[in-house]
LOKOLDREN-80998 format. One record per atom (N, C-alpha, C): residue in three letters; x, y, z. Coordinates in steps of 0.1 Angstrom, whole numbers, plus 5000, padded with zeros to 4 digits. Example, Ala and Ser with C-alpha at 12.3 -4.5 7.8 and 13.67 -1.06 7.14 Angstrom:
BEGIN
ala513249435078 ala512349555078 ala513249675078 ser512849785071 ser513749895071 ser512950005079 
//
This chain:
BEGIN
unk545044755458 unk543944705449 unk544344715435 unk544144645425 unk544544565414 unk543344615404 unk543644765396 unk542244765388 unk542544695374 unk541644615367 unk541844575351 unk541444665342 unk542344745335 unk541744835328 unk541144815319 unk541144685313 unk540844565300 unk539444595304 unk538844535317 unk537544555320 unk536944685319 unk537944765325 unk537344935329 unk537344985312 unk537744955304 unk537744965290 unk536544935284 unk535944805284 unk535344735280 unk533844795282 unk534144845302 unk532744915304 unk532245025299 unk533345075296 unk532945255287 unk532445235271 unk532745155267 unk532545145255 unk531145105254 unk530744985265 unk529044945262 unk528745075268 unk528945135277 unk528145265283 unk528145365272 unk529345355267 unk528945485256 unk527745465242 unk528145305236 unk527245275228 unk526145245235 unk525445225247 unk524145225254 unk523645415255 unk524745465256 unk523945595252 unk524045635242 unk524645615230 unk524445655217 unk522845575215 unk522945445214 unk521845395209 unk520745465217 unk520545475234 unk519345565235 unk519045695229 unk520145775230 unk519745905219 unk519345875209 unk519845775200 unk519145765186 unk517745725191 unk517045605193 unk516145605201 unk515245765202 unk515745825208 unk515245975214 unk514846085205 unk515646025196 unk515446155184 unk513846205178 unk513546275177 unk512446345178 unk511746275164 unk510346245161 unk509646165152 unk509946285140 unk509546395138 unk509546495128 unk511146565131 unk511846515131 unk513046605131 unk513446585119 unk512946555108 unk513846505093 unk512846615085 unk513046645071 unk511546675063 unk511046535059 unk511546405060 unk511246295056 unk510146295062 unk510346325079 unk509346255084 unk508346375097 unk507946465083 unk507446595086 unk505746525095 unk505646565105 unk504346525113 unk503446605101 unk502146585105 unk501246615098 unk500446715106 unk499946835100 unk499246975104 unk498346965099 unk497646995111 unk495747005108 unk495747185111 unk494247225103 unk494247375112 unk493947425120 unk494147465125 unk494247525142 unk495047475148 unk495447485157 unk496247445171 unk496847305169 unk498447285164 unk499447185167 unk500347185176 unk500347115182 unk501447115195 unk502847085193 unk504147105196 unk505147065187 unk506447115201 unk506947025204 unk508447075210 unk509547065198 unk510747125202 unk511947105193 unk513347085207 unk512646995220 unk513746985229 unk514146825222 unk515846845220 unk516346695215 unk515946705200 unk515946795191 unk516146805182 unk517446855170 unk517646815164 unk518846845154 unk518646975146 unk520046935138 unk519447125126 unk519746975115 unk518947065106 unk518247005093 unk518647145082 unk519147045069 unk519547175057 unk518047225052 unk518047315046 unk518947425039 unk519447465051 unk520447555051 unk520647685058 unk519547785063 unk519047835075 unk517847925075 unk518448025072 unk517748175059 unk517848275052 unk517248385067 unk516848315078 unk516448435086 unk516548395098 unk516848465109 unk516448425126 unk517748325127 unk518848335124 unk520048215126 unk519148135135 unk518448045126 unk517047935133 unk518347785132 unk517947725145 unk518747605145 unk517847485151 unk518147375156 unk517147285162 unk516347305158 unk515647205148 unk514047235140 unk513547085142 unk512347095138 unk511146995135 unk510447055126 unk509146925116 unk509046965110 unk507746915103 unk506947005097 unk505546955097 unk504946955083 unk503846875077 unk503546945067 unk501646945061 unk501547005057 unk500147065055 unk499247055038 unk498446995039 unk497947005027 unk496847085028 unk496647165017 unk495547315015 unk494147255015 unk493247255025 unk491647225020 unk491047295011 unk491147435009 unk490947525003 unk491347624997 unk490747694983 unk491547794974 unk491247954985 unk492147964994 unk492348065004 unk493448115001 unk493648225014 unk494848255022 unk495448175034 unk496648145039 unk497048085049 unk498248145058 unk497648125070 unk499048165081 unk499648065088 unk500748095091 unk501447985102 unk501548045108 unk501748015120 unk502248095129 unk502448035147 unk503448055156 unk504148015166 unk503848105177 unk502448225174 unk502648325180 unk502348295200 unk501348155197 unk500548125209 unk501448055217 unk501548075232 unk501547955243 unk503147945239 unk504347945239 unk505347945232 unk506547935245 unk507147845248 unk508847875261 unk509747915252 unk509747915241 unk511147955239 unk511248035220 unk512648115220 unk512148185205 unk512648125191 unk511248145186 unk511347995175 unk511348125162 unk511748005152 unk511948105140 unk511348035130 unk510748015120 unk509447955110 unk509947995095 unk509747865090 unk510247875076 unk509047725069 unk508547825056 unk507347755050 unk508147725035 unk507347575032 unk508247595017 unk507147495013 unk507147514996 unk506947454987 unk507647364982 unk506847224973 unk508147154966 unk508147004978 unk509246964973 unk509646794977 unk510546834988 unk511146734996 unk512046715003 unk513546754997 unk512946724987 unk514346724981 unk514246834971 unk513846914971 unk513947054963 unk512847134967 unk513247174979 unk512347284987 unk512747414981 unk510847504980 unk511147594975 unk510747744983 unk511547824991 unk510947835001 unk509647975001 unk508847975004 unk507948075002 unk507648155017 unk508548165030 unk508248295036 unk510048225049 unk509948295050 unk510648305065 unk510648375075 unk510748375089 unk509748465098 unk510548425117 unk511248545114 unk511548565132 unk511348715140 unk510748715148 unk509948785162 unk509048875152 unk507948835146 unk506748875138 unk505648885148 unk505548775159 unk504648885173 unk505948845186 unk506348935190 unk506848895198 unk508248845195 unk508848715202 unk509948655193 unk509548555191 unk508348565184 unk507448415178 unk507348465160 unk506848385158 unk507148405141 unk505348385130 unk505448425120 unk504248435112 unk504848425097 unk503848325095 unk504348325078 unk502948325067 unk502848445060 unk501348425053 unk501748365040 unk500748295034 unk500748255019 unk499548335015 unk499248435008 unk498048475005 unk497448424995 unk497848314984 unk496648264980 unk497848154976 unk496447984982 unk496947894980 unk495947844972 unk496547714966 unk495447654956 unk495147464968 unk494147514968 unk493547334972 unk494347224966 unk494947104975 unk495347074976 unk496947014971 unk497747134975 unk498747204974 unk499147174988 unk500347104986 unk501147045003 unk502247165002 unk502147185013 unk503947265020 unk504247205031 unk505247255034 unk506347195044 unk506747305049 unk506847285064 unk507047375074 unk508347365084 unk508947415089 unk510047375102 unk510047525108 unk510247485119 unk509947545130 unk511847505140 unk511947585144 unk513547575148 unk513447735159 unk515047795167 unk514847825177 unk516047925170 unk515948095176 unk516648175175 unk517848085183 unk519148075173 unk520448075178 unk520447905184 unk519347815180 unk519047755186 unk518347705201 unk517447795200 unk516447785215 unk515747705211 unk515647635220 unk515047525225 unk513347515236 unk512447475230 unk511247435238 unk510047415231 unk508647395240 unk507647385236 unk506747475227 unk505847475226 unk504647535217 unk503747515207 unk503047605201 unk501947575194 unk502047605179 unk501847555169 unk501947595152 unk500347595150 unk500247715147 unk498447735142 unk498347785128 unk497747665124 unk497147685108 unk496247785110 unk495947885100 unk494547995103 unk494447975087 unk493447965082 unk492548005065 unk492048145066 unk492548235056 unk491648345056 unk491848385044 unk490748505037 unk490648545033 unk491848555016 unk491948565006 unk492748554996 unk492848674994 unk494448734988 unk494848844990 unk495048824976 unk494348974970 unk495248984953 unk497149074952 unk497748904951 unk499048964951 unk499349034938 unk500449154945 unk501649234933 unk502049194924 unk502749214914 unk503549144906 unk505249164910 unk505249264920 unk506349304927 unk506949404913 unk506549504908 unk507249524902 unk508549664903 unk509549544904 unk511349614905 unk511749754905 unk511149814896 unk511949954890 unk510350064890 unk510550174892 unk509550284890 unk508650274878 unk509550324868 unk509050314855 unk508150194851 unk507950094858 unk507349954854 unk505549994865 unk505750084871 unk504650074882 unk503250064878 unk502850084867 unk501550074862 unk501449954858 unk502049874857 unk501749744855 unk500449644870 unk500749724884 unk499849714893 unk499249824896 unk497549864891 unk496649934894 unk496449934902 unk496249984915 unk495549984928 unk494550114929 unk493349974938 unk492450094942 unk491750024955 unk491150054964 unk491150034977 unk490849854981 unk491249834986 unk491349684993 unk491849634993 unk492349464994 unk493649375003 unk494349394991 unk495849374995 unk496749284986 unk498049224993 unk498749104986 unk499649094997 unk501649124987 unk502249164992 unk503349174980 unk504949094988 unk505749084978 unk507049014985 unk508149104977 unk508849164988 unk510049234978 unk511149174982 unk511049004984 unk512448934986 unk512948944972 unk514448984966 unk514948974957 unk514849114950 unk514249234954 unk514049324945 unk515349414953 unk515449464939 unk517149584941 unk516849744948 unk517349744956 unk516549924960 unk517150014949 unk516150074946 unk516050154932 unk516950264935 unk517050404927 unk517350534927 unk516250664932 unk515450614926 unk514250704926 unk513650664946 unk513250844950 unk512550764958 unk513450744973 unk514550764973 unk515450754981 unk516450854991 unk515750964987 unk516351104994 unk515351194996 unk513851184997 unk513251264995 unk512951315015 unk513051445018 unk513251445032 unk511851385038 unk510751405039 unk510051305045 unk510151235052 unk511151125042 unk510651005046 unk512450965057 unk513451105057 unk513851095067 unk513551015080 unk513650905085 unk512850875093 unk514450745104 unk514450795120 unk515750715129 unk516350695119 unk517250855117 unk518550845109 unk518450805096 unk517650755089 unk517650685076 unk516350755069 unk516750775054 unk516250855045 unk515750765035 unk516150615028 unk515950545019 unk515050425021 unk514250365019 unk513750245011 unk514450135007 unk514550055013 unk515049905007 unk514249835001 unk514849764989 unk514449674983 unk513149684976 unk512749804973 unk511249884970 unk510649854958 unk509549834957 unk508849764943 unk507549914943 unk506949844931 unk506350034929 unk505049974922 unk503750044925 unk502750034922 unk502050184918 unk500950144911 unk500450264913 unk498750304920 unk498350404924 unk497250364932 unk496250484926 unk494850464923 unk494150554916 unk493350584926 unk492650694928 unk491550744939 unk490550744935 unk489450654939 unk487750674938 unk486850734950 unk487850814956 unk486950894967 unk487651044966 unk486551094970 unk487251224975 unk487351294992 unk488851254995 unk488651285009 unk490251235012 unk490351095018 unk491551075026 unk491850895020 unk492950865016 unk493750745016 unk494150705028 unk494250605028 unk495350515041 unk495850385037 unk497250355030 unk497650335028 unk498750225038 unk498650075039 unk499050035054 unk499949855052 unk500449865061 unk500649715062 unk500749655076 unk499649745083 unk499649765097 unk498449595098 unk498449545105 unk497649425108 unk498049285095 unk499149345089 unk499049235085 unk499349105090 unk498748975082 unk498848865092 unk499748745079 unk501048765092 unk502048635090 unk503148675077 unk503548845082 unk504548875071 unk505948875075 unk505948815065 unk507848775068 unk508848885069 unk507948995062 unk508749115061 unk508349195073 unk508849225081 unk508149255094 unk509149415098 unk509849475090 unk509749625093 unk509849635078 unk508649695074 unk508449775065 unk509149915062 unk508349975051 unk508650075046 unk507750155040 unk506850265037 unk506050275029 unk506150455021 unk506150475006 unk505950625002 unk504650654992 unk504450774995 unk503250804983 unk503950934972 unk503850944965 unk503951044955 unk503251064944 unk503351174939 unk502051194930 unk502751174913 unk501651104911 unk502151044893 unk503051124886 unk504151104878 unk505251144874 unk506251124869 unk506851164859 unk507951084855 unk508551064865 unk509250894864 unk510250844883 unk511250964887 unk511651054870 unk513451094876 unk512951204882 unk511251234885 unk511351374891 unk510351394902 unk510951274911 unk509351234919 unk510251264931 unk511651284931 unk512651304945 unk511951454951 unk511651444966 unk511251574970 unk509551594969 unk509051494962 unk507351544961 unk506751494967 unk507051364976 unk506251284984 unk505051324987 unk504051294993 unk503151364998 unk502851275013 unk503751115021 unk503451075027 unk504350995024 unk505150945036 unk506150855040 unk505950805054 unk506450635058 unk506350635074 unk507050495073 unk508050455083 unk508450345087 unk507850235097 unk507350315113 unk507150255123 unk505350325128 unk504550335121 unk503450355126 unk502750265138 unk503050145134 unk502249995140 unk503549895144 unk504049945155 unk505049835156 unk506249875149 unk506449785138 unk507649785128 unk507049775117 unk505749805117 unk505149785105 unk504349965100 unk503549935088 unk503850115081 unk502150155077 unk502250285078 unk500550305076 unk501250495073 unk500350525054 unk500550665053 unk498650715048 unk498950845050 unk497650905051 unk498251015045 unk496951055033 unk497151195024 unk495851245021 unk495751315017 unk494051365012 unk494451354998 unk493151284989 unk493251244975 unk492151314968 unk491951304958 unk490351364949 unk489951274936 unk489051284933 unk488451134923 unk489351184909 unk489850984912 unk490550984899 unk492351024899 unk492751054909 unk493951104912 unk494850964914 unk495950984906 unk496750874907 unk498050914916 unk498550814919 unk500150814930 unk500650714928 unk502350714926 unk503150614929 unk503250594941 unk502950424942 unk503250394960 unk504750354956 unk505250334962 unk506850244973 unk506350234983 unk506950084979 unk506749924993 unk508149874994 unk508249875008 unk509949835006 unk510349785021 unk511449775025 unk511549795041 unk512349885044 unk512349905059 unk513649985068 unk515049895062 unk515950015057 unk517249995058 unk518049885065 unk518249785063 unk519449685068 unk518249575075 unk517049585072 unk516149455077 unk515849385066 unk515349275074 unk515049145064 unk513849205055 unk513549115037 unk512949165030 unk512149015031 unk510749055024 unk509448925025 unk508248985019 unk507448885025 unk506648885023 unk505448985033 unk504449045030 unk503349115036 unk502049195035 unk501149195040 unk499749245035 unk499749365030 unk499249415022 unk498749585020 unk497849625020 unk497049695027 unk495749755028 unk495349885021 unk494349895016 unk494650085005 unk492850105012 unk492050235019 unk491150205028 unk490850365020 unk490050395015 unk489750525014 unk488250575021 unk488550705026 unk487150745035 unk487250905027 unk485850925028 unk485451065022 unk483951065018 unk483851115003 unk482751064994 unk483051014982 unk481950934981 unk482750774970 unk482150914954 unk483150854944 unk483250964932 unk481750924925 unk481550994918 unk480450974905 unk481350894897 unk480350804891 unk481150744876 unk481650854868 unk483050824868 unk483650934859 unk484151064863 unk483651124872 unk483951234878 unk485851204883 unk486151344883 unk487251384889 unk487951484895 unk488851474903 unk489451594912 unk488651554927 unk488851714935 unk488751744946 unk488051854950 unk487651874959 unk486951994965 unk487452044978 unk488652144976 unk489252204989 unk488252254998 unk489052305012 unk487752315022 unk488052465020 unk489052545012 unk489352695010 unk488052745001 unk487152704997 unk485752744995 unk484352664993 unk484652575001 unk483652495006 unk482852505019 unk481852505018 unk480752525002 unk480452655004 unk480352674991 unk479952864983 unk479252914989 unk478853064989 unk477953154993 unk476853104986 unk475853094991 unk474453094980 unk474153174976 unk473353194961 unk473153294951 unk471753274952 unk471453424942 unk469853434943 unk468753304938 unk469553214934 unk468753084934 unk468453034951 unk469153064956 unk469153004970 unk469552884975 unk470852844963 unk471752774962 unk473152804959 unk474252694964 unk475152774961 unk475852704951 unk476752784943 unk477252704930 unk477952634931 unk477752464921 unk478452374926 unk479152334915 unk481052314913 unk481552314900 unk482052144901 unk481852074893 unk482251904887 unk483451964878 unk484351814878 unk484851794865 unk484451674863 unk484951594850 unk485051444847 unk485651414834 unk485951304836 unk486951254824 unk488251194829 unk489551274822 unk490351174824 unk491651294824 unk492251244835 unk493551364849 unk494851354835 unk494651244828 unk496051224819 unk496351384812 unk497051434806 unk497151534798 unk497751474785 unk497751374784 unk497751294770 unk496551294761 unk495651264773 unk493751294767 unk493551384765 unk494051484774 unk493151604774 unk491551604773 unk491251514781 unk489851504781 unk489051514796 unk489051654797 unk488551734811 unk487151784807 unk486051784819 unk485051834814 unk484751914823 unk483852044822 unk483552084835 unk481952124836 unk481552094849 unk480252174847 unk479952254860 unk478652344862 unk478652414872 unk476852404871 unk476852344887 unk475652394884 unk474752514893 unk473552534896 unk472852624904 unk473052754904 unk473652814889 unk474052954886 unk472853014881 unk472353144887 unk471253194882 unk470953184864 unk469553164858 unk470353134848 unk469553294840 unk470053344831 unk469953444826 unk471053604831 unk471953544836 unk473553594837 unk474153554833 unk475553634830 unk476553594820 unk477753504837 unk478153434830 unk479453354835 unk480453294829 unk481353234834 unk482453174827 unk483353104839 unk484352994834 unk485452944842 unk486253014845 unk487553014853 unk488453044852 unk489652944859 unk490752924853 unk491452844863 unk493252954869 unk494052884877 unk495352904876 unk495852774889 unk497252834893 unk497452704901 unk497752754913 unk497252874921 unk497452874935 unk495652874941 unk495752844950 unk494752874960 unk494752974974 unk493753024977 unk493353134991 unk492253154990 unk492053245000 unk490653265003 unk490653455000 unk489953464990 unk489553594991 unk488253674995 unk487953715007 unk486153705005 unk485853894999 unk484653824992 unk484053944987 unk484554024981 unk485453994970 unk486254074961 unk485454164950 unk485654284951 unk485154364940 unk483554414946 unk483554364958 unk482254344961 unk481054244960 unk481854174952 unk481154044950 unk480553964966 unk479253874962 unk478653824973 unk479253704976 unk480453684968 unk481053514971 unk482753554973 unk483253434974 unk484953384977 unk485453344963 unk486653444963 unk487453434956 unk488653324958 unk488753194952 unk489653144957 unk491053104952 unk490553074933 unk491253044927 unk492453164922 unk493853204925 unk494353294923 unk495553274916 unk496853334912 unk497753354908 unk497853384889 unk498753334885 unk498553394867 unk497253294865 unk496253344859 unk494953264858 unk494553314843 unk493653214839 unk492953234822 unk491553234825 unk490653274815 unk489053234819 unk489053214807 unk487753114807 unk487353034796 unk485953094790 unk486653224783 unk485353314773 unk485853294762 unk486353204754 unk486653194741 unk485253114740 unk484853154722 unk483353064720 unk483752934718 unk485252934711 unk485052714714 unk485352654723 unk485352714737 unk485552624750 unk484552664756 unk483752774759 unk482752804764 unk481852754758 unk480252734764 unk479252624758 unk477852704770 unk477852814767 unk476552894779 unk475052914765 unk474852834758 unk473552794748 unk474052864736 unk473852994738 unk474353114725 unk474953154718 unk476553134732 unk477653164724 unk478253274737 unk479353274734 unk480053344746 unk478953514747 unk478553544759 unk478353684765 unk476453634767 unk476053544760 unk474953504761 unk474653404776 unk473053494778 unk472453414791 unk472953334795 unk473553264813 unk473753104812 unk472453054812 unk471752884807 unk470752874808 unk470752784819 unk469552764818 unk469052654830 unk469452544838 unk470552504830 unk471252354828 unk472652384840 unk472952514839 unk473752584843 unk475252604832 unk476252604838 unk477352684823 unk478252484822 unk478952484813 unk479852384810 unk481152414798 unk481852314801 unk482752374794 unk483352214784 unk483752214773 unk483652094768 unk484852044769 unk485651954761 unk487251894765 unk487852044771 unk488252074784 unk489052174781 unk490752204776 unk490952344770 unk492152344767 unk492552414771 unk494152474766 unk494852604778 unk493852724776 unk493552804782 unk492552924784 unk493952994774 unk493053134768 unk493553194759 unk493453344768 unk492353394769 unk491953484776 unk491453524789 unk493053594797 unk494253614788 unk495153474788 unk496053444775 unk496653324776 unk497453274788 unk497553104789 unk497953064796 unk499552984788 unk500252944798 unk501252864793 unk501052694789 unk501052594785 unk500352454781 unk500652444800 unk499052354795 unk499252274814 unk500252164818 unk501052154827 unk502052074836 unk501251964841 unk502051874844 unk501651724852 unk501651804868 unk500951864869 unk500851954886 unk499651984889 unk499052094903 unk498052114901 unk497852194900 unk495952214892 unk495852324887 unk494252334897 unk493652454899 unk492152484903 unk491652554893 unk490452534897 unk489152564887 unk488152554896 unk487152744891 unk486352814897 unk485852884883 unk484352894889 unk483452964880 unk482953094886 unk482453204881 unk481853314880 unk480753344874 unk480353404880 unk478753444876 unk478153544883 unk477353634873 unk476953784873 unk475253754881 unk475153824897 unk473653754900 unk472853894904 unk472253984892 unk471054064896 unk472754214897 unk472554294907 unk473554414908 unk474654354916 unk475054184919 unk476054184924 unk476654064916 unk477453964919 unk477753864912 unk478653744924 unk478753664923 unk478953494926 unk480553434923 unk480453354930 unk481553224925 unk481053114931 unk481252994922 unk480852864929 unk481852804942 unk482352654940 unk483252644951 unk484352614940 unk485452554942 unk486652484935 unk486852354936 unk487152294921 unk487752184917 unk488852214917 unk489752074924 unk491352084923 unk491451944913 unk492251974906 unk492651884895 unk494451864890 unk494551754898 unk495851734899 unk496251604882 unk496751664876 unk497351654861 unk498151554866 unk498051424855 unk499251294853 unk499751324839 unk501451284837 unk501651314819 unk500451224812 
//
């Protein structure tokens, strides 16, 4: 038999161009950004089988085979994307701002639940379009769901870089969202054992805030629940206000993996007390975007008031009033101001008293025979000089009714103290009641330069 190859030539060629042209044909409607389908919120349906890769380069999830969607903002919100629902195969999400032609990308996001992906924008402005693509770890391939969610608007960071800049973001309890894509991992902050945590001691990429306390009791500090962060193993530290070069070692609360891959610290705080946070991630993971939560539980402060009330003499013996003495400060923790005030009240009044401070704490009960706890201890000063003491008369005179106070305080003289440190110090009052005598409970007052 006699084959013509002329012919057998001829047939491969239409066969091959009859399947080129059906593939083209086949090619997916949204596989360009040209011709990005259109996202409503909630629930969009979207395969990426028979899909191409499309530029840029993905910065996360070696994401390949994409499609591609885009969204205009109804509202001045927060927004999530996310792939987390109903999902065959592991997709990796990338959100951007800008044109087709000069995309600018604002999250990227692979296995954020699962090996499904989340991307938050915490505050978008109404009608503000982005562009989305959606593509597959390593190129996986399949069905699923893209869900627009509107929530709530997050007051973002300013992310700022270096320690020394940290006061530029105040914090005090509630949302915020921060991005430490692009930030350098600092010096400071990076060896402190704590935060030792699976082999690794350091903070990547860490930006620094600072966080002030309006309760007295307990912080929690978190980026646990956040929704649609690109940065998805965190990092998080606390330390107490301080120059940066000498905050190595003082932590007071570090954590990597509380929630997952994500980070949640807890400290006990007192009104008015400041800390440097660090936000950052685990060592050698991707850096992004993510929520922060600051949640404080205790008792909310008096305007003005400050410090803490340890539970080492809480609450006092009661005195012949049939109360027991209760010591405030208020004003301001800086020692720039030096503007501390103190008062005490429910001290019998027509006994002599006075402050005293130093910087250890214990419990001493009934010292000297006294009816109360001794708590405040180590090299200590009391405040019987007549220009810091303020008992109506003048030092040795009655306290009166109002109970004793003390006005800006300074270093106690008698006997002298050394000038006060950025540390802590306690303060406890005394008082003489009938043939025995008293102490109230303790303010702890933790000093910022």
């Amino acid at each position: 038999m006699r084959i013509d190859h002329s012919v057998l030539r001829l047939s491969l060629a239409v066969a091959l161009a009859s399947a080129l042209t059906a593939g083209a044909h086949a090619q997916l409607p949204n596989d360009d950004c040209a011709t990005a389908a259109v996202a409503q919120l909630g629930p969009n349906n979207y395969t990426t089988v028979g899909s191409m890769n499309s530029a840029p380069v993905w910065p996360c999830g070696a994401g390949a085979r994409d499609v591609w969607f885009r969204f205009t903002v109804p509202n001045d919100a927060g927004y999530v994307f996310d792939t987390c629902a109903q999902n065959n195969h592991n997709s990796v999400l990338q959100v951007f701002s800008g044109t087709c032609a000069a995309l600018v990308s604002e999250g990227c996001s692979n296995d954020a639940c699962g090996s499904m992906s989340q991307v938050l924008l915490p505050n978008a402005t109404a009608g503000t379009e982005y562009l989305m693509r959606i593509g597959g770890f390593i190129g996986s391939q399949g069905t699923g769901i893209l869900t627009v969610t509107e929530v709530p608007s997050l007051t973002p960071l300013s992310n700022q870089d270096e320690c020394g800049s940290a006061t530029v973001d105040t914090l005090t309890s509630g949302e915020y969202s921060f991005d430490n894509s692009g930030a350098t991992t600092g010096v400071e902050g990076q060896v402190d054992p704590i935060c030792y945590q699976f082999g690794v001691g350091g903070i990547q990429s860490d930006i620094w805030a600072v966080y002030v306390s309006d309760t007295n009791g307990e912080a929690i500090i978190a980026t646990c629940g956040s929704l649609g962060p690109s940065n998805d193993n965190t990092k998080l530290a606390a330390y107490p206000l301080a120059p940066c070069s000498t905050i190595d070692g003082t932590a007071v609360a570090c954590d990597d993996n509380s929630c997952f891959l994500l980070s949640e610290i807890r400290f006990p705080v007192g009104c008015g007390e400041s800390y440097l946070v660090q936000i950052g991630s685990f060592p050698g993971s991707s850096d992004g975007t993510a929520g922060l939560s600051i949640t404080e539980t205790g008792t909310p402060c008096a305007p003005g008031a400050i410090g803490s009330t340890p539970d080492a003499c809480n609450p006092p013996v009661p005195n012949s009033t049939g109360q027991p003495a209760e010591i405030a400060a208020s004003g301001s923790l800086s020692l720039a101001d030096m503007d501390v005030r103190l008062t005490v009240d429910n001290v019998p009044a027509g006994q002599f008293g006075y402050f005293f401070t130093a910087q250890g704490l214990s419990f001493v009960p009934a010292p000297g025979g006294s009816a109360g706890n001794l708590c405040v201890v180590g090299n200590y000063g009391r405040y019987i000089d007549a220009s810091q003491l303020h008992v109506g008369q003048g030092v040795g005179s009655p306290v009166p009714a109002g109970g004793l106070q003390v006005g800006n305080i300074a270093v106690p003289q008698n006997p002298p103290l050394p000038a006060f440190t950025p540390e802590t110090w306690y303060f406890q009052a005394w008082n003489r009641d009938g043939a025995t005598s008293n102490f109230s409970n303790v303010v702890r007052l933790a000093f910022t330069p």
